[in-house]
C-alpha positions in Angstrom: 58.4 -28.2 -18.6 58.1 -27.1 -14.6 58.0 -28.6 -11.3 55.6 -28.9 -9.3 54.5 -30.5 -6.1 53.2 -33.9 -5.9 49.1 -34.0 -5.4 47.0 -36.8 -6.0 45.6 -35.4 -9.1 48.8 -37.0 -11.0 48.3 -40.5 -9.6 46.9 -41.3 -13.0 50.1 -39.6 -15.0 52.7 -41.5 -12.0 51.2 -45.0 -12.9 51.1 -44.5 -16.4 54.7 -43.2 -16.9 56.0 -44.9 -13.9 55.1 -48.5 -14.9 57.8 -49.1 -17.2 60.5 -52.4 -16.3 62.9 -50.1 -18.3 63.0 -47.4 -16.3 62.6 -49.7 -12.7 65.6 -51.1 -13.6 68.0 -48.4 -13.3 66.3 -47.3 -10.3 66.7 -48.3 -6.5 64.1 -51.0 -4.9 62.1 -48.5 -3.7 60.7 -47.7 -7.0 58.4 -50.9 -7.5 57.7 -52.5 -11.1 54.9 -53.3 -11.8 54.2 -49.8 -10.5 50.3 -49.8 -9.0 48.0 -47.2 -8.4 48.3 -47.7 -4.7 52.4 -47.2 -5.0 51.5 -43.4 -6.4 49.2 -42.4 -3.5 51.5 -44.0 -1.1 54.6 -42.0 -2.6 52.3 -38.9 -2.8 51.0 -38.5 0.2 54.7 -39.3 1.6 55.9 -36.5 -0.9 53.1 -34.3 1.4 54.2 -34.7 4.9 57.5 -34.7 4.7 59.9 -32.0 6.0 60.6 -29.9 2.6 64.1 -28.9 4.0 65.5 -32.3 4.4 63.2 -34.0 1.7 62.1 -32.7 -1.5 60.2 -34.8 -4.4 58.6 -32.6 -7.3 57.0 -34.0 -10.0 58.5 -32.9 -14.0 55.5 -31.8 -15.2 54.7 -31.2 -19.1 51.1 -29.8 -20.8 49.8 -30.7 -17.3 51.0 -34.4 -16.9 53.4 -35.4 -14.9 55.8 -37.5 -16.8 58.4 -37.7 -14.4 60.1 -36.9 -11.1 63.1 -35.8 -9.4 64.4 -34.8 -5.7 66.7 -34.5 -3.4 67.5 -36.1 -0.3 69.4 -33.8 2.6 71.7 -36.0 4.5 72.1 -35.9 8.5 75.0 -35.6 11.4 78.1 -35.4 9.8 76.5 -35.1 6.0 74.1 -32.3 6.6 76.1 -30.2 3.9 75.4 -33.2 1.1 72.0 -34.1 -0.5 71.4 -37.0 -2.7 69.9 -36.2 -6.1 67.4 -38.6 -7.3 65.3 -38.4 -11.3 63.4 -40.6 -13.4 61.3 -39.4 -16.7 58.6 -41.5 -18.5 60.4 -43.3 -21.9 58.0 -41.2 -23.9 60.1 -38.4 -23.2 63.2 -39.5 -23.4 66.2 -38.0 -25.5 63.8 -34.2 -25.6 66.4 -32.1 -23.0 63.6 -32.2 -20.6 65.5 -34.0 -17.6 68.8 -31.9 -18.5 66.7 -28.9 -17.5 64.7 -30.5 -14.6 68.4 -31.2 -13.0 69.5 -28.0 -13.8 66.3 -26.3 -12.4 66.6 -28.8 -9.1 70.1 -27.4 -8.3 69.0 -24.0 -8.6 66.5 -24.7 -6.2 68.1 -26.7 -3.8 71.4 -24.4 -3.6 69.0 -21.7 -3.2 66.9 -22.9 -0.3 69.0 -25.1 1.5 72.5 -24.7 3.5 74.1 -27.5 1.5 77.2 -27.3 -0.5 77.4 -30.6 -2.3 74.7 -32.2 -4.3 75.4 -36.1 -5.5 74.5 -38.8 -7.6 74.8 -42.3 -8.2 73.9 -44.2 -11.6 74.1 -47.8 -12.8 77.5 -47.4 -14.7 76.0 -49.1 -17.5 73.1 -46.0 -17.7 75.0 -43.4 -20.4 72.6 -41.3 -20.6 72.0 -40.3 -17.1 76.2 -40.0 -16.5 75.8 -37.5 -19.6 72.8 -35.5 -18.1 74.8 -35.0 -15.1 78.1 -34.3 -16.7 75.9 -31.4 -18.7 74.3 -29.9 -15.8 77.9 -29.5 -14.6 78.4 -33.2 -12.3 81.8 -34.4 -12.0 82.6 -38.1 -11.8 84.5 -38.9 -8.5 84.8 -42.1 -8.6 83.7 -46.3 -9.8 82.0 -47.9 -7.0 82.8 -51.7 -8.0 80.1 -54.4 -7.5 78.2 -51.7 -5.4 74.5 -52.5 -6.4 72.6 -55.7 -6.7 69.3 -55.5 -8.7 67.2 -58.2 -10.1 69.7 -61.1 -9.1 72.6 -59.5 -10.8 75.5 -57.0 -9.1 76.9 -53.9 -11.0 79.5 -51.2 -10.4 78.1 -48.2 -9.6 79.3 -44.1 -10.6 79.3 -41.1 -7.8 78.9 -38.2 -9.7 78.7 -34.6 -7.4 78.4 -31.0 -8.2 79.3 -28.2 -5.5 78.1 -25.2 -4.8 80.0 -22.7 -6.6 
């Protein structure tokens, strides 16, 4: 498993994994089910121009294909010390201890290149195994968010997990 940037080459690999209803639902809005071919070249060539110190989307790549994708999202005025980490791996994949060393890998990196301090999280409370992929890579749960997201008609209490820079 490494990560690599996103190039239109995987647009093929992003549709494939990324059309799942399973996965789109413990994800924000932004990530689309179905997921279409033009959603990967839009989120690729966004993934290209943006500024790589306050944005950074790689994609989890395995024997070649990407099968998934995390980033992180520097915040701005008074949150420039905090960035928002973000993941998602294709079903096939799941339960392998590939995403536990994609986050770990992503922290590296983004304490490494970037002035921040803080790294955080939020997950559907209801999602187990992404609260346990965090607590592994070293997370800590700070706090419920009651009733804080509203998907697909339905509200749900969100988790804030954060891991700081040690």
């Amino acid at each position: 498993m490494e990560l690599k940037e996103w190039s239109l080459d995987y647009v093929h690999d992003l549709v494939h994994h990324a059309n799942n209803q399973i996965i789109s639902r413990n994800l924000g809005n932004i990530f689309p089910y179905p997921y279409t071919e033009e959603d990967a070249v839009h989120f690729i060539e966004f993934c290209q121009t943006q500024d790589l110190q306050k944005i950074r989307n790689l994609a989890i790549v395995i024997d070649g294909q990407a099968v998934g994708g995390i980033g992180i999202t520097v915040g701005s005025d008074i949150y420039e010390k905090s960035a928002e980490l973000g993941y998602w791996l294709g079903e096939d994949y799941w339960g392998k201890g590939i995403m536990t060393k994609a986050v770990k890998q992503m922290v590296q990196l983004s304490f490494q290149n970037r002035n921040i301090i803080r790294l955080y999280a939020t997950v559907f409370s209801h999602n187990l195994g992404s609260c346990r992929l965090l607590e592994k890579n070293g997370f800590e749960l700070e706090g419920v968010l009651k009733k804080a997201v509203y998907k697909n008609g339905h509200l749900y209490d969100s988790k804030l997990y954060a891991l700081l820079r040690e």
